[in-house]
C-alpha positions in Angstrom: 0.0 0.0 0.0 1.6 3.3 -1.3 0.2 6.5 -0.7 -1.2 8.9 -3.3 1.5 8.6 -6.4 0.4 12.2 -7.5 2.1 13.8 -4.5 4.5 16.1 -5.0 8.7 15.1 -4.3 11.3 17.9 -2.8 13.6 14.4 -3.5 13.7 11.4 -5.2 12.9 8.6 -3.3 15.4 5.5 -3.2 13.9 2.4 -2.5 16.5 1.0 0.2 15.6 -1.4 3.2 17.6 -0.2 6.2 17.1 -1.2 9.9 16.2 1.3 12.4 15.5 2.2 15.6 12.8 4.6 16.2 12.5 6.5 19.4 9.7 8.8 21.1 6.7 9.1 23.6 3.5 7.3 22.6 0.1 8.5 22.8 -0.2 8.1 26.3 3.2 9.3 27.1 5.3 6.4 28.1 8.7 6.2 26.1 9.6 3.7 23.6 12.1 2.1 21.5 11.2 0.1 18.1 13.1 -1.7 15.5 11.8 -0.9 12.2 12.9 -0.6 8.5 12.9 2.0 5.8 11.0 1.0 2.5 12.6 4.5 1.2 14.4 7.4 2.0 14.9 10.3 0.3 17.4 13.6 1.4 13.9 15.2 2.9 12.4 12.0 4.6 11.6 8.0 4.6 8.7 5.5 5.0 8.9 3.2 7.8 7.2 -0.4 8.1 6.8 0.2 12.4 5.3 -2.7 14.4 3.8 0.7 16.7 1.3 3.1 15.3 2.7 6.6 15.7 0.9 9.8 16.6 0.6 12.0 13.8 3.1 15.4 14.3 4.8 13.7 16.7 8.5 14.1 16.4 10.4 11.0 16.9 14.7 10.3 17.0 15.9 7.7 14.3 18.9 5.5 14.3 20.3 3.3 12.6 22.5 0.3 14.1 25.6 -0.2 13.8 28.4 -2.5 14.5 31.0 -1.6 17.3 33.9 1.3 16.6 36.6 -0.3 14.9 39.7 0.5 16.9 41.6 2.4 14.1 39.4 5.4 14.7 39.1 6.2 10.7 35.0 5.3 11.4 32.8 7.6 13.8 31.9 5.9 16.4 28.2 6.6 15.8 26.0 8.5 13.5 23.5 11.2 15.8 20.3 10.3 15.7 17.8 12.1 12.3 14.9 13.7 14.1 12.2 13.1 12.2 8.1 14.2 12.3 5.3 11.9 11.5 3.4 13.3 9.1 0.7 9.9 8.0 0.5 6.7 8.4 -1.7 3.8 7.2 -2.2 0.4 8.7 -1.8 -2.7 6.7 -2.0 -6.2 8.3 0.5 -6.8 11.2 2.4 -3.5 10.6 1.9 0.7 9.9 3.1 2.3 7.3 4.5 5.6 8.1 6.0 8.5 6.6 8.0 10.6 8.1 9.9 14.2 7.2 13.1 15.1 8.4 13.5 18.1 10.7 16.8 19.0 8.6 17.1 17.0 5.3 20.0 14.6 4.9 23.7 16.4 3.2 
């Protein structure tokens, strides 16, 4: 399930699966921490598959895992988390489908 294909684009999209942890306050404010995927991303945003439906305009912190600092130093030790704002979502089965916009879109 896609949403409307007539949409406008400030990016193209690139369809890329990447793992990713998404952080925030639910609905009834109690903090939580998901493992999810990206169907897309673009430099302005991505659509997630989340096992949690997320309140709309909500802004939530994304990461994405990564294996332990090498010891050479040449790779950062971690990338800062992309805060992000829900803007829709759409169940389907088991799992939502959101999209979200990036506070500041990806260099």
């Amino acid at each position: 399930m896609r949403f409307n294909s007539a949409e406008r684009r400030r990016s193209p999209r690139i369809h890329l699966q990447i793992p990713m942890f998404v952080r925030g306050v639910d609905g009834q404010g109690g903090e939580f921490l998901e493992l999810t995927k990206t169907l897309d991303v673009s430099a302005t945003g991505a659509f997630l598959a989340s096992p949690r439906r997320l309140s709309a305009d909500h802004t939530v912190h994304l990461t994405i895992p990564a294996p332990p600092p090498t010891s050479s130093g040449r790779v950062p030790p971690e990338t800062p988390p992309i805060l992000a704002r829900v803007r829709r979502q759409v169940q389907a089965d088991d799992v939502y489908l959101v999209g979200v916009e990036f506070v500041r879109p990806l260099d």
